[in-house]
Structures are given as structure tokens and as C-alpha cells.
N, C-alpha and C positions, 0 to 999 in steps of 0.2 A: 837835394833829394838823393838818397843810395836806395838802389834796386837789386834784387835779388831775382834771377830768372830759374826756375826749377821747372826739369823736362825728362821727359822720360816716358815709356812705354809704359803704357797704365795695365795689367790686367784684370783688377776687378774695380770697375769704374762705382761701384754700390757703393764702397768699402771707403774708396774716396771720397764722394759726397756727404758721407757719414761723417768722416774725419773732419770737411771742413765746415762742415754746419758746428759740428762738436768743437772745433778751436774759434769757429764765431763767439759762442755760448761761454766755454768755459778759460781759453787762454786767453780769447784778444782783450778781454775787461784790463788784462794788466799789460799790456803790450804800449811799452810809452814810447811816444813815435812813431807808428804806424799811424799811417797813411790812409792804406788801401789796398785791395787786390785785383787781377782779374785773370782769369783761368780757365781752361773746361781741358775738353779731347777733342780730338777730331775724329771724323766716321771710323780711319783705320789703328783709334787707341793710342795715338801721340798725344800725351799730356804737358801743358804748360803752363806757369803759372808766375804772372810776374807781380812781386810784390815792391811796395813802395813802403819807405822809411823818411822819417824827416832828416835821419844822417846815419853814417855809420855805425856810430857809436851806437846809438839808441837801436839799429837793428844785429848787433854784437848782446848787448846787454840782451834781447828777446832772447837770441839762441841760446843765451847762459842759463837761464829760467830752468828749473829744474821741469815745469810741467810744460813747455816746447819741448825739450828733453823727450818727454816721455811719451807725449803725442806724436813726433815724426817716426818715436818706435813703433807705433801701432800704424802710421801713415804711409812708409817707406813700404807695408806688406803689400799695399797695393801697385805698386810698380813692379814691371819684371825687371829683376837687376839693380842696381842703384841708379837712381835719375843722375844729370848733371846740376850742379850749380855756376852759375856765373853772374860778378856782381859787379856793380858800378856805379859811382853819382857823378858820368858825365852822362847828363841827361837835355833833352827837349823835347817841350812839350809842343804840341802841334794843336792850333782853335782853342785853346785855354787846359789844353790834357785832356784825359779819357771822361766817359760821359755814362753812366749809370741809365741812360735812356736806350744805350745800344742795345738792337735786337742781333746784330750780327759785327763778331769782331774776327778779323784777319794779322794774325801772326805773321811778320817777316823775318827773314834772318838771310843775311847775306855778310859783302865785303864791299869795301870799296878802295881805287886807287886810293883817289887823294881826299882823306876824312874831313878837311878842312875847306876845299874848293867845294865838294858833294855839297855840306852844310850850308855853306855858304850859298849856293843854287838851289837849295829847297827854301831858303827863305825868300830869297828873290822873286822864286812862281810860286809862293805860299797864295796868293790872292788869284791866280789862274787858276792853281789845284783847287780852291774853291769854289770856281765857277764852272769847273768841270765834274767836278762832284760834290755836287748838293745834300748826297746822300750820307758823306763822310763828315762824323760829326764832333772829331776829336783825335789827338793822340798820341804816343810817347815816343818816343826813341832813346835805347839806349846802347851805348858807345862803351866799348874797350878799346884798351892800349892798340891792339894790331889793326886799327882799323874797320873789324867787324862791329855789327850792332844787330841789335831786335829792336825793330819799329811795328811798336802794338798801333791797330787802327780801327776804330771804333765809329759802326754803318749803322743806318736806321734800319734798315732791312738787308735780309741777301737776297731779296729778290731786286732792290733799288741799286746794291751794288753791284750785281752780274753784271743791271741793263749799263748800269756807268762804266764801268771796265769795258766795254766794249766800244763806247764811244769816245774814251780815255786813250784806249788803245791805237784810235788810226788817229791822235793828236801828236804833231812833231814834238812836245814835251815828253813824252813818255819815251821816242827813242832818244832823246838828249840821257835822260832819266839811267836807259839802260845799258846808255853807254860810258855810266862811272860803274857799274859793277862789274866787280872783278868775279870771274868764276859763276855757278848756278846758285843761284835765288831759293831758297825753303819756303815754302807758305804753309802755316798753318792756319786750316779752316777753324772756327770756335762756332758752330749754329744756336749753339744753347749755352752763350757765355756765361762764366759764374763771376760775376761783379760785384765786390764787395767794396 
């Protein structure tokens, strides 16, 4: 799988919604390889939007498209500034990957020491994290070369995730947890995820 992460300061969230109802409709019919998406804003207008390809190539050939082309022209006007892009297919998925059921999805983005030890400890308490939240029903990570990643995570509800976060939080896992990351942690909220 190659991922595409696309972020940036939205300011006219309409204009976005528009765009991607309208690349549902008119570009993804010919988008070979795709996957899927999922995206929104958060309350204070951070947009992100991670897309899934079945490889590189095949999300190379999409950008080539003359009508992708022509829709990020009209799509780019809703962010302030240029968004970032950052790509990669070193991926894992988390409960089988993202879930089309989510009422509430949580953006991470951080760093960690050691990429290799971290992974290898998320899959170990993959069956604890389970049983600590019920509510978490899916979800991706994805990995560049220095270390950092975006781990998409995908809740039945934000109100089932607050109450688990809170009883996640006084569990000795979550300080083992937050003591491979290097530096402060980004969250982004998505309350009205856009799941395609």
C-alpha cells in the first residue's frame, strides 16, 4: 500500500466538500489503484487527508491524469497557502485498517526513538489495546524514513473515545507508550470524518 498524507490550513471548508464530493463523482471512476480516503478538519480549520493507493506507481499515474491536474487547481484554493504532502508505503494497519463505521477519527503525528523497537511494542499490547478500548475500531500508520509517522485511528463515537482515553490514561501502558516519543505529539480531532 503507498499513502499520500495532504494537510494544511483549510479556509473555506464549503469549497472543499465541493471538491471532494466532485473528485468522488467525476475523477475517482478512473483512479486505478485507489484504495480509499479519509479526511475532514478539525474545529480550528487543520485539514487532513490520507489517501491510500494499492502502490506507488498507480498513485504517480493518478497525479499524471490531466483531470487530477485540474481538480487540485480548483481544490488547492481552499487552503490557506500550499498544504504539505508526505508519502509512503511503509504502512500498518491496526484491527484489519480503517473502518467506514467510524463516527469519530483521531489524527496522530509524532516521532519516535527507535521505529523498530516502538513497532515492535505496538504489536505485542495490540490485544491489551484492545481490551482497553472497545471503542477503537481500526487503524493505519504510516512511517517515513526519519522516524516520524501518522497513525490514523478510527472510534465508534467521541463520546466512547473521551470516556476510554481517560481510563487508558491511568494504565501503565500508555506511560511505556509515551515514553518512545521523541519530542510533542499533534492530534488531530476529525468529529465529522469524510471516509471514502
Amino acid at each position: 500500500m503507498f499513502v499520500q498524507v495532504i494537510q494544511g490550513k483549510v479556509k473555506d471548508a464549503d469549497l472543499l466538500r465541493r471538491q471532494m464530493d466532485r473528485w468522488r463523482q467525476e475523477v475517482k471512476p478512473g483512479a486505478k489503484g485507489y484504495l480509499g480516503a479519509t479526511g475532514g478538519a478539525t474545529a480550528d480549520g487543520q485539514g487532513i487527508a490520507v489517501v491510500r493507493f494499492e502502490s506507488e506507481a498507480a498513485a504517480r499515474a493518478n497525479s499524471d491524469r490531466p483531470e487530477q491536474g485540474a481538480w487540485w487547481n480548483e481544490t488547492e484554493k481552499a487552503y490557506d497557502g500550499q498544504p504539505t504532502f508526505r508519502e509512503s508505503s511503509d504502512t500498518e494497519l491496526m484491527f484489519g485498517g480503517g473502518s467506514n463505521d467510524a463516527g469519530f477519527v483521531q489524527v496522530m503525528q509524532g516521532k519516535v526513538k527507535d521505529p523498530a523497537k516502538f513497532r515492535a511494542w505496538g504489536k505485542e499490547h495490540e490485544g491489551r489495546l484492545k481490551e482497553l478500548r472497545p471503542d477503537l475500531i481500526g487503524g493505519l500508520d504510516v512511517w517515513y524514513p526519519d522516524g516520524s509517522f501518522t497513525s490514523v485511528a478510527y472510534f465508534t463515537s467521541e463520546a466512547e473515545a473521551r470516556k476510554n482515553e481517560k481510563a487508558m490514561g491511568e494504565d501503565p501502558m500508555m506511560a511505556e507508550y509515551m515514553g518512545q516519543i521523541e519530542g510533542e505529539m499533534t492530534f488531530l480531532d476529525l468529529t465529522e470524518p469524510d471516509i471514502d
